[in-house]
Every structure is written in structure tokens, then in C-alpha cells.
VOKOLVEX-645001 format. One record per residue (C-alpha): residue in three letters; x, y, z; residue number from 1. Coordinates in nm, 4 decimals, padded with zeros to 6 digits. Each point is the difference from the previous one (the first is absolute). Layout:
BEGIN
  residu        c1        c2        c3  num
     ALA         X         Y         Z  NUM
...
***
This chain:
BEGIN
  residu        c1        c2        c3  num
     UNK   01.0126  -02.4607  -00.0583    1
     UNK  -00.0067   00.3287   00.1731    2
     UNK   00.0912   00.0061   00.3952    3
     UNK  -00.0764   00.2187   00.2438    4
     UNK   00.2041   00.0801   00.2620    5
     UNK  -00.2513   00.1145   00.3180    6
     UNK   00.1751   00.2980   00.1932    7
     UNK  -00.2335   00.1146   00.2374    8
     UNK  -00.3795  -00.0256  -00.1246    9
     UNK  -00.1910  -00.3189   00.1363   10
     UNK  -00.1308  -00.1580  -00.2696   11
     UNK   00.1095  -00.1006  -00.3559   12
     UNK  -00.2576   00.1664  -00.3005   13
     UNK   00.0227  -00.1182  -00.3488   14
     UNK   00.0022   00.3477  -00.1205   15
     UNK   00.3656  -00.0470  -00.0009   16
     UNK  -00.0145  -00.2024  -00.3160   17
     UNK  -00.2072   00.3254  -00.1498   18
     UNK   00.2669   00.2118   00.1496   19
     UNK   00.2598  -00.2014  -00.2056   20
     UNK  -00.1781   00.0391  -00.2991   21
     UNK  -00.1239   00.3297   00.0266   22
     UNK   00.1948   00.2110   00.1664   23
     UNK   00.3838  -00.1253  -00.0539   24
     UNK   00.1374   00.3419  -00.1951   25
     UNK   00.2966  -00.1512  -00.0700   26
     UNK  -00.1805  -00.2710  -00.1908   27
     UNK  -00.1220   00.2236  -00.2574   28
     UNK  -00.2051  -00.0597  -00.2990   29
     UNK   00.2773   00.0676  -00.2374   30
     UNK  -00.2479  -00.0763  -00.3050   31
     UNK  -00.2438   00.2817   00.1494   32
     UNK   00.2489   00.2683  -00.1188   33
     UNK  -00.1007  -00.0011  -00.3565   34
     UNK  -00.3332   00.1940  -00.0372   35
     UNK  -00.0469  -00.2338  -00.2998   36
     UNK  -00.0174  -00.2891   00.2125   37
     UNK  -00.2274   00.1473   00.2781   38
     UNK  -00.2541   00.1115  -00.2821   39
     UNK   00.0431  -00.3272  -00.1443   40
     UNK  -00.0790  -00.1472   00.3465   41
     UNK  -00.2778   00.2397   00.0629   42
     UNK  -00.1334  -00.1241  -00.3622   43
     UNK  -00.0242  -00.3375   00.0540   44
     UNK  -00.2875  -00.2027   00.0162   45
     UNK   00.0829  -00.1556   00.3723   46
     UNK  -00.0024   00.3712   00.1172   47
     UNK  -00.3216   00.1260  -00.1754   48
     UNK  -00.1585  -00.3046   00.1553   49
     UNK   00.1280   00.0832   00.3866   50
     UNK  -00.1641   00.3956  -00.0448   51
     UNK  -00.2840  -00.0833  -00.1187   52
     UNK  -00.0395  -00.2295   00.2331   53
     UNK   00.0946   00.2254   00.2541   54
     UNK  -00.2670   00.2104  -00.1434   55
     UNK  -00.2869  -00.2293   00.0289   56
     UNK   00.1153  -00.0511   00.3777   57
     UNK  -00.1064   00.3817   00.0333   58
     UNK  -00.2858  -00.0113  -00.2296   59
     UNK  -00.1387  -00.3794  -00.0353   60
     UNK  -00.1703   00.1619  -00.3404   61
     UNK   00.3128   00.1986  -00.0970   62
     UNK   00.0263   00.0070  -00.3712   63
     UNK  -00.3200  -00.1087  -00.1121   64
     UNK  -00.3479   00.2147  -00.1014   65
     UNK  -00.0944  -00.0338   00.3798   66
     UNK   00.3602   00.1347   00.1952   67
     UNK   00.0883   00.2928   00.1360   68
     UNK   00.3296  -00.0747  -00.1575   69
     UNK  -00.0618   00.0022  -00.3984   70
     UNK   00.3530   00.0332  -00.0908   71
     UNK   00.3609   00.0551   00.0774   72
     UNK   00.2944   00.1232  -00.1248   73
     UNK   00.3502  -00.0615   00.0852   74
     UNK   00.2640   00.2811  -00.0505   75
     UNK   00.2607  -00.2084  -00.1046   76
     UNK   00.2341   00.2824  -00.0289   77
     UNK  -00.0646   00.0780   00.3847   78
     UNK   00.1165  -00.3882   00.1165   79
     UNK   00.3058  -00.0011   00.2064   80
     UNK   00.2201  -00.2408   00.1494   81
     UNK  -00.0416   00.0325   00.4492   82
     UNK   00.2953   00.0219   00.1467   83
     UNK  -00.1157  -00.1944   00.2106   84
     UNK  -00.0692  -00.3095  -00.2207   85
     UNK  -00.3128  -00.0212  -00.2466   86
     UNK  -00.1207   00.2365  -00.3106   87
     UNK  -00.2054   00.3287   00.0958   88
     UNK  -00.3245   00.0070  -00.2382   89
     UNK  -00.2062   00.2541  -00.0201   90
     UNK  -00.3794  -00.0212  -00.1676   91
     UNK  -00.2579   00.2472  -00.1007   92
     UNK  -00.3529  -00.1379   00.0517   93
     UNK  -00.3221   00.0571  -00.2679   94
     UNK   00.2082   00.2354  -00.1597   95
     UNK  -00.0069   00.2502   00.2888   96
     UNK   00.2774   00.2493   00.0925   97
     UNK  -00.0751   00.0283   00.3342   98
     UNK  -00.0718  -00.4079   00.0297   99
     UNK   00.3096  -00.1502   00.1044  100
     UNK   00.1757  -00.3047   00.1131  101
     UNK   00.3449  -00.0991   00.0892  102
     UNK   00.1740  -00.3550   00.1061  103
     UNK   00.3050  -00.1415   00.0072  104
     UNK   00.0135  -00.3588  -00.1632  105
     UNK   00.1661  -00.2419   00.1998  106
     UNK   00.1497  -00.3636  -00.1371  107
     UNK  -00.0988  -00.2225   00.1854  108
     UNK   00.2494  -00.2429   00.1996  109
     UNK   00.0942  -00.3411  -00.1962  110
     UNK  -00.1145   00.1027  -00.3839  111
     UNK  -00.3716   00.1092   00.1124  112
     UNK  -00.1961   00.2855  -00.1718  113
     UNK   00.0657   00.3578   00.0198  114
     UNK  -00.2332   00.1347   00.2971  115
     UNK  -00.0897   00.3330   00.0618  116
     UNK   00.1054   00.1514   00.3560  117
     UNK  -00.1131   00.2895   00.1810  118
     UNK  -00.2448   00.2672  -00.2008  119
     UNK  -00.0348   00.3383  -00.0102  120
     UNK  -00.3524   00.1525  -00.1078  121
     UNK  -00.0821   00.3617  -00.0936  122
     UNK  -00.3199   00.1280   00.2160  123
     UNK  -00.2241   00.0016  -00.3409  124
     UNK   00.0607  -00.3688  -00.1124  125
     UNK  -00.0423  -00.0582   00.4378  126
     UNK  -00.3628   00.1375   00.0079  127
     UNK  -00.0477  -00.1721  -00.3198  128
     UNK   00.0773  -00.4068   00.1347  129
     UNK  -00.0557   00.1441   00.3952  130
     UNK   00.0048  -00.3006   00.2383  131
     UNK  -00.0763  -00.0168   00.3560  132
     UNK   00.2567   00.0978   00.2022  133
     UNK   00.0826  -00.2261   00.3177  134
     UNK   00.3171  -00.1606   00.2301  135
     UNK   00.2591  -00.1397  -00.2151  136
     UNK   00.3245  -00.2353   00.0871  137
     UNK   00.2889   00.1136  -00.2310  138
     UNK   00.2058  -00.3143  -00.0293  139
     UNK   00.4119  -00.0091  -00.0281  140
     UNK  -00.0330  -00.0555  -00.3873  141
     UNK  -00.2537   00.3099   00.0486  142
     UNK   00.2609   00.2150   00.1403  143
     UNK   00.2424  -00.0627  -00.2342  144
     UNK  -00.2797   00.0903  -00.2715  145
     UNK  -00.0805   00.3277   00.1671  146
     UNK   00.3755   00.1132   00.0591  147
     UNK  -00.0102  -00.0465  -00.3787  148
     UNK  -00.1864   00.3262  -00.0150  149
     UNK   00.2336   00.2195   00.0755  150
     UNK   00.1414  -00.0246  -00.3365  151
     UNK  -00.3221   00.0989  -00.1848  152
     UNK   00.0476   00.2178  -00.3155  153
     UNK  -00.1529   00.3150   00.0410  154
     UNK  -00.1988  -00.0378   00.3297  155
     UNK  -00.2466   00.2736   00.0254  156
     UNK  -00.2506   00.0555   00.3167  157
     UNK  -00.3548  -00.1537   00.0531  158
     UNK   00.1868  -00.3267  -00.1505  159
     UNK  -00.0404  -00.3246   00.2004  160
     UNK   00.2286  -00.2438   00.1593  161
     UNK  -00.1491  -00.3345  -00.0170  162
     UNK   00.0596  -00.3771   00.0697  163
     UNK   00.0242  -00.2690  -00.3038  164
     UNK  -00.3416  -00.0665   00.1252  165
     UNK  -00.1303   00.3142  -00.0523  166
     UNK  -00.0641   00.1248   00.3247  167
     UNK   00.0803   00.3249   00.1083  168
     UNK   00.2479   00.1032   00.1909  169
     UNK   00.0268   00.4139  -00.0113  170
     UNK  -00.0158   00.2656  -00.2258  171
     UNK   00.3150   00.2133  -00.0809  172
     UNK  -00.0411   00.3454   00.1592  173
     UNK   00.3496   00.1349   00.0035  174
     UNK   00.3282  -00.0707  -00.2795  175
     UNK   00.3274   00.1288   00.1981  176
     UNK   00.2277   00.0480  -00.3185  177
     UNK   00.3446   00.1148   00.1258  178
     UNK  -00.1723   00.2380   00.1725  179
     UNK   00.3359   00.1339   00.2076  180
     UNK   00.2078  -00.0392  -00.2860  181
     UNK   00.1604  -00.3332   00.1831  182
     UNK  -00.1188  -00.2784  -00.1972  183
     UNK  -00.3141  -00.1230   00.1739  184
     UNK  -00.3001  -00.1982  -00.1617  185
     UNK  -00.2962  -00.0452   00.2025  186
     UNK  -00.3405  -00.0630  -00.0739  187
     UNK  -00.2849   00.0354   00.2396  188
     UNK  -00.3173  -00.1884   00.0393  189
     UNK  -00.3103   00.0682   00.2390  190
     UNK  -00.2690  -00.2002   00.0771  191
     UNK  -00.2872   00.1731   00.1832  192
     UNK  -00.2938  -00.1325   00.2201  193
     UNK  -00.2549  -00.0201  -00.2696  194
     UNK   00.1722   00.1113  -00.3642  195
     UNK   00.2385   00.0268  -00.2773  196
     UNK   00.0393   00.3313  -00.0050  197
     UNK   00.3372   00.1731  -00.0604  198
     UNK   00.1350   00.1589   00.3401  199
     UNK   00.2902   00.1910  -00.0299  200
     UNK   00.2379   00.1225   00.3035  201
     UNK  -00.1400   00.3355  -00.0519  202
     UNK  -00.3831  -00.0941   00.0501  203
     UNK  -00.2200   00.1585   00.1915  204
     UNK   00.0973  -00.1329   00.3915  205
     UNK  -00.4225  -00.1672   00.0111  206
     UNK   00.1041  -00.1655  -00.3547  207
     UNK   00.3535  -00.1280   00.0991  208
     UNK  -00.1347  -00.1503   00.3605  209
     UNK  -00.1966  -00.2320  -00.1581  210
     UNK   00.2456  -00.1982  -00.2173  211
     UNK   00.0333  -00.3221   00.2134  212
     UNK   00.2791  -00.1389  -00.1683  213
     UNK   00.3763   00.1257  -00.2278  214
     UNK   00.2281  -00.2143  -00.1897  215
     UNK   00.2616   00.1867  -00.0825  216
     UNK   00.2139  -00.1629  -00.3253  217
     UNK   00.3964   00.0958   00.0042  218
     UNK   00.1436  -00.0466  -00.3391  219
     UNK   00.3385  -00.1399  -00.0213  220
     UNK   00.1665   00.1517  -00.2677  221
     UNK   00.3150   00.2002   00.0118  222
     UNK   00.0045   00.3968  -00.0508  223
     UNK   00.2102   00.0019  -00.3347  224
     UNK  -00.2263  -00.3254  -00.1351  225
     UNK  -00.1227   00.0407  -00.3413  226
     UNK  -00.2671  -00.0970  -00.2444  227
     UNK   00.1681  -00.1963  -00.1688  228
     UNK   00.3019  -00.1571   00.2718  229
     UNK   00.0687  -00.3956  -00.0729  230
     UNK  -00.0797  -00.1810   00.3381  231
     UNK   00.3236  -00.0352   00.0090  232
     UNK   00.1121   00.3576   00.0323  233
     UNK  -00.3030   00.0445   00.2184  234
     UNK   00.1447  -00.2299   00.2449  235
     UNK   00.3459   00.1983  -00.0195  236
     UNK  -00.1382   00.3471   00.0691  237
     UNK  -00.2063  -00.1762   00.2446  238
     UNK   00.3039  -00.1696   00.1799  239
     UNK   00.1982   00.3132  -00.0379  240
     UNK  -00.2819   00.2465   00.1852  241
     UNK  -00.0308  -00.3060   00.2949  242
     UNK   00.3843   00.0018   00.0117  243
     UNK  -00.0015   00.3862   00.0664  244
     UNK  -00.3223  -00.0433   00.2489  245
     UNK   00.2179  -00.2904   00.1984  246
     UNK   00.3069   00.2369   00.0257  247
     UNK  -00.2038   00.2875   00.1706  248
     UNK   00.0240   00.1998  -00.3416  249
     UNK  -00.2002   00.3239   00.0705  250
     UNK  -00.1067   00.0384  -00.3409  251
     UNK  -00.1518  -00.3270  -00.0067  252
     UNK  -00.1307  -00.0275   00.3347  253
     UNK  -00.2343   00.3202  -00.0612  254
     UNK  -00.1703  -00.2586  -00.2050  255
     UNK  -00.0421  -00.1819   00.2788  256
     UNK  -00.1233   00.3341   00.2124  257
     UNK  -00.2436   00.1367  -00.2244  258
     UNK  -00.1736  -00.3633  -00.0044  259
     UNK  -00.0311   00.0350   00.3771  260
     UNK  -00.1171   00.3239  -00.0164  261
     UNK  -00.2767  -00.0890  -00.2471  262
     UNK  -00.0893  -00.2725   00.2021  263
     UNK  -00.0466   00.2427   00.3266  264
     UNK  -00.2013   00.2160  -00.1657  265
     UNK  -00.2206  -00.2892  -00.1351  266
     UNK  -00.0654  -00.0945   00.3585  267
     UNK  -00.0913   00.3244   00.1248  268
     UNK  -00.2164   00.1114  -00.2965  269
     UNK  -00.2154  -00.3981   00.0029  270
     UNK  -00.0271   00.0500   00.4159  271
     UNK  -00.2379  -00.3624   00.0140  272
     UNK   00.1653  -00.1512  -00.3089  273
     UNK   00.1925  -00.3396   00.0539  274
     UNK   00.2983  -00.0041  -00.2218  275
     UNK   00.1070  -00.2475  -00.2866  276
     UNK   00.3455   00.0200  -00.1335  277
     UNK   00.1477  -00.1852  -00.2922  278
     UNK   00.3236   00.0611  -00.1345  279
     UNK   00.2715  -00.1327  -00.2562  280
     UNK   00.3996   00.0331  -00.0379  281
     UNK   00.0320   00.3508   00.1128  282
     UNK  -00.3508   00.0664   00.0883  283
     UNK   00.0326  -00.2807   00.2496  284
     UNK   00.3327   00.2153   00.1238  285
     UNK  -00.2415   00.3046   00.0375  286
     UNK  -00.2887  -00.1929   00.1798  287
     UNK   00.2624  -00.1305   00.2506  288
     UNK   00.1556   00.3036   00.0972  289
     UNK  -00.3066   00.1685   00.0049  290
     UNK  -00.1723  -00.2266   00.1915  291
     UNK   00.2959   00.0140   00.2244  292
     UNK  -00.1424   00.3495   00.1318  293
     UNK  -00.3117  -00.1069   00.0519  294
     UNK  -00.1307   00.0226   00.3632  295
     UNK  -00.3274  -00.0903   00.0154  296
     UNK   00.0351  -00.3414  -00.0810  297
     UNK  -00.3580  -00.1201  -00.0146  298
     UNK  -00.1160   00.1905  -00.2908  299
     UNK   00.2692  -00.2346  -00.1985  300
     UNK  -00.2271  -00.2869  -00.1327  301
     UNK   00.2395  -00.1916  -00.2416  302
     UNK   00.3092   00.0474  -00.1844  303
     UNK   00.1655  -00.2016  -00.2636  304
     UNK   00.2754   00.0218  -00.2016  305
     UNK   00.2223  -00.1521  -00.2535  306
     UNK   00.3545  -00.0367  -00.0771  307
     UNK   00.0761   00.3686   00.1909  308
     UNK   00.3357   00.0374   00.1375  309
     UNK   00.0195   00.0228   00.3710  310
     UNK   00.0091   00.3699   00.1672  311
     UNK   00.0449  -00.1168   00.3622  312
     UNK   00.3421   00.0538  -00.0001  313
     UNK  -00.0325   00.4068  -00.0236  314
     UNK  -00.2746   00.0168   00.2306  315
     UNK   00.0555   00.1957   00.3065  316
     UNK  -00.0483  -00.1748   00.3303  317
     UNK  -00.3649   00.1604   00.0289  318
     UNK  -00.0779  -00.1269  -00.3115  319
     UNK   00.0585  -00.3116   00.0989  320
     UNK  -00.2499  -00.0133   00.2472  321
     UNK  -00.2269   00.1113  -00.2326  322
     UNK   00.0788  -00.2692  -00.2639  323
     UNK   00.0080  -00.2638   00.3139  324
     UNK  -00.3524   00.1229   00.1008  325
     UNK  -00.1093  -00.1072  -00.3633  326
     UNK   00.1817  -00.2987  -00.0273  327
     UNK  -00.3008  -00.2378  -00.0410  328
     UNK  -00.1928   00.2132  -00.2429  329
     UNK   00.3089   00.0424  -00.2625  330
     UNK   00.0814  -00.2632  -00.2509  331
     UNK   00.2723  -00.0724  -00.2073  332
     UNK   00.0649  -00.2268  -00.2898  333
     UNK   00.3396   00.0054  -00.1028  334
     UNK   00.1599  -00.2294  -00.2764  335
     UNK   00.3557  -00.0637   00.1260  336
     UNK   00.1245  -00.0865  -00.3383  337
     UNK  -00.1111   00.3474  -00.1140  338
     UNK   00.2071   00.3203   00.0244  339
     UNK  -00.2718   00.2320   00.0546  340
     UNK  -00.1062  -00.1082   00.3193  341
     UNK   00.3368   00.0404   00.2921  342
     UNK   00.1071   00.0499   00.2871  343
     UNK  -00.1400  -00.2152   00.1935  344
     UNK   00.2952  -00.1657   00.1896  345
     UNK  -00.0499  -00.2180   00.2806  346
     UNK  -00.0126   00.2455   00.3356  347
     UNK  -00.0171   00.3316  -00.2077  348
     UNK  -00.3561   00.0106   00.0876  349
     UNK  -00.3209   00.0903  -00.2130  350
     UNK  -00.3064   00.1527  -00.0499  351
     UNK  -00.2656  -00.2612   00.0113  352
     UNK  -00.0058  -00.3396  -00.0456  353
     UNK   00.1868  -00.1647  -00.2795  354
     UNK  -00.0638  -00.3058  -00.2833  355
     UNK   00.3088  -00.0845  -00.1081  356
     UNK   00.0104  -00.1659  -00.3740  357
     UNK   00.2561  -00.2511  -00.0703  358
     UNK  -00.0478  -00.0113  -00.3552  359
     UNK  -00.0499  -00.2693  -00.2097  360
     UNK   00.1532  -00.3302   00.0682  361
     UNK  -00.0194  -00.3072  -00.2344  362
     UNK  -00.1114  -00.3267   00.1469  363
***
């Protein structure tokens, strides 16, 4: 049975359970390593049944004489194991290039099906199966979905971030790829009054007003990660990088600065744009110290994060106050039987609110 040890949020969620079995990177798929076995996975019968279906939930008609969707292809040499939990998949649809779709499949808690998470659609295959856009509610299990995204293969602009569901989110407008040379991994999404247009931070200022709304994804992987790393030595650069951050290392922390800096410039460049943040591991690390800098506190609209180590103890006492002001709108989800996510010691402080994960317990 997994427990849950309530820290400061009112209010017990059962996204906790997800959390458990979704986002523990300690608790590795060790048989995801093999590319053998994903493709075999991605082969199977159960997962051919859960795209397709997930295609028909786009398209009712998909693959019949009367879709949009005719047919799909899925590049098996493309699939990837998520560092945070879950195989990457990545589909080409009626034999179209520029028609694409990626997903992460999920297994679902207690032996249920594979499921598809969070979706990313190029803007062809969007104006091809375009839905109304409207208000959504992104639920935990959502959030964990859409964090998944930062570890797309390959991310390119115009692509969209999407629910499980299928409704949109945003539309990535801007891929910060070690830009200073320090490690960082961001991806921005905009979402503007009326479209799905790609708005980048350069835009023309009448253009960049009217995006309503940014999520802004922080990856979590190390700077010297590889294609390629076991989990396992993912976990060990990753522990060795938060070790340097937690000792005031200034190598490491300009990590942490150039995250902030993006984040600044974000804010100033979308003037009317509520902000979004997700982050994972390290890119949780980044989104807390940036957000840590952040003064204009209402712009912040959510924040969650998973297993991130906790910065709090190198903030300066301004920072502080920042990270105080912000204190409701930050989550946490930390598994406490999980390396990845430390540092939080009783009275050290945090940034945000924290779920703490006992781990599993048997009855």
C-alpha cells in the first residue's frame, strides 16, 4: 500500500499512487534498456490496439475509407525509453512527412493496458483532425503526462503539447538547447487568444501580446547525459550535478542562472501571458531557482514538479521572499525513498509546497 505523508498541502490527491508509478526514477524499467524489448513492446498487439485507439479518439473515422486518418506508421527505430517512466513513440500519419504524432505509453497501475499520455501534433496533421478549442482542467495524472514532454525526441516548432484527451494545451514556439553553454533544456509553449500559431520570443511585439498563456517544460537531464546512459548512470550524473548545485558549486549553479535568466526574459517578451512551469530532476532544480527571482508573482499560474532536489538552501535571503511569495502556486512531489529528489530536511525550508512519497509498503 503506498502512504502519504501530508507536509503542508490541505488535502490528500490520489495522484500520488500515479506519482509512485510514474515518476519514481529510481524504480526504473530495467527491461526498457534493451531496444529489442521496447520494439518488441511497441510491436505487440496490446500496444497497436491502445494507438489506434487513440487515433479514432482524434478521428472517430480514423483508418477507414471515410477518416482523415487513413494510416499510420510507427518509427520503431525512433521509440525511446522516458526517463521519466514510459516508452517515447513516435508515428507518421497517411504516410506524410510533415504528419506527425508523438506519445509516451504509460502502464497502467495494477497490470492494466499500456495508455498513451500526453501528445504532441505537428501543425499539418493539427489542421487536418482540428477541434474546437475551449477551457480545459489538466488533472494531476495530466501533469505528470505533460512533464513527460520534455523528453520528446527531436522536438521541432509549430509541434503541439497536448492532454491524453487530446486537447490542446500550446504550441512549441521556442527550444532553449544549452543555449549558454551551461546545460539548460527548456522548451517553450504559447497559447494565444484565438490560435495555434507558433510565437517565438522574437515576434513582432502586436504578435507576442496576444499569446494569453506559456508553459514552459524544464528537462531534467544532466549536462554530460547521453543517448544511450542506463537509468542508472542517469541517476548518478544526475545526483552528482545536484550534489555540486547543493554545495554552491559555481559551475553547476550557472545551470541554475541561465534557467532564471531564460525565465526573465520569457516574462518580459509574453507581457499578458500567465506562466506554466513543469519540470523534472534537474529541470525541477532550474524552475525553482528561477522562479526564486521572480517578482511579479501573479503572472505565476501553476508549477509542478517531480522528484527535483531542493535549491532553498542556496537561495539568498531575497530569494526567499520571492519563493515565500509563491509558496501556494509551487508543487512538489517528492518520493522519499528515491535519491533524486533531496534536501528537503525538516526546517531547511523550500520552494513550494511538498508531497512527500513514502514508498511502497506491504499490507
Amino acid at each position: 500500500m503506498i502512504t502519504l505523508k501530508k507536509k503542508v498541502l490541505i488535502g490528500i490527491s490520489l495522484v500520488l499512487l500515479v506519482v509512485v508509478a510514474i515518476v519514481g526514477v529510481t524504480k526504473y524499467r530495467g527491461n526498457m534498456n534493451s531496444n529489442k524489448e521496447i520494439e518488441s513492446i511497441v510491436k505487440s498487439d496490446e500496444v497497436k490496439e491502445t494507438i489506434e485507439n487513440t487515433l479514432r479518439a482524434i478521428d472517430d473515422k480514423a483508418l477507414t475509407p471515410e477518416g482523415k486518418i487513413k494510416s499510420y506508421k510507427i518509427e520503431y527505430d525512433e521509440s525511446q525509453r522516458n526517463p521519466m517512466g514510459g516508452i517515447g513513440v513516435y508515428l507518421i500519419i497517411n504516410d506524410d512527412p510533415e504528419m506527425k504524432l508523438n506519445t509516451t505509453l504509460q502502464k497502467g497501475t495494477q497490470g492494466k493496458k499500456y495508455e498513451t499520455g500526453a501528445l504532441g501534433r505537428s501543425p499539418k496533421l493539427r489542421n487536418l483532425t482540428q477541434e474546437k478549442r475551449g477551457a480545459i482542467t489538466i488533472s494531476d495524472k495530466e501533469n505528470i503526462y505533460l512533464t513527460n514532454q520534455a523528453y520528446v525526441k527531436d522536438p521541432y516548432l509549430g509541434m503541439s503539447l497536448e492532454t491524453s484527451d487530446k486537447k490542446y494545451v500550446a504550441t512549441l514556439s521556442d527550444i532553449n538547447d544549452n543555449r549558454t553553454n551551461n546545460g539548460e533544456r527548456i522548451f517553450l509553449y504559447t497559447k494565444t487568444i484565438d490560435g495555434e500559431d507558433v510565437v517565438k520570443p522574437d515576434a513582432q511585439t502586436r504578435d507576442r501580446i496576444k499569446v494569453k498563456e506559456v508553459t514552459i517544460l524544464f528537462q531534467g537531464l544532466p549536462r554530460d547525459a547521453k543517448e544511450g546512459d542506463s537509468s542508472r548512470n542517469l541517476v548518478e550524473k544526475a545526483l552528482k550535478t545536484t550534489k555540486s548545485i547543493l554545495s554552491n558549486d559555481k559551475a553547476a549553479v550557472e545551470r541554475l542562472k541561465a534557467s532564471s535568466e531564460y525565465l526573465k526574459d520569457i516574462m518580459e517578451k509574453y507581457p499578458f501571458a500567465k506562466i506554466n512551469i513543469y519540470g523534472h530532476l534537474l529541470g525541477g532544480a532550474d524552475a525553482q531557482y528561477a522562479l526564486a527571482n521572480v517578482t511579479d508573482y501573479d503572472r505565476i499560474k501553476s508549477v509542478y514538479l517531480y522528484n527535483s532536489p531542493n535549491v532553498f538552501p542556496i537561495l539568498s535571503y531575497e530569494q526567499r521572499l520571492n519563493a515565500s511569495a509563491l509558496y501556494d502556486n509551487i508543487n512538489n512531489f517528492i518520493d522519499s525513498k528515491d535519491i533524486a529528489g533531496f534536501g528537503y530536511e525538516k526546517d531547511k525550508g523550500t520552494v513550494g509546497k511538498i508531497y512527500e512519497v513514502s514508498g511502497l509498503e506491504s499490507d
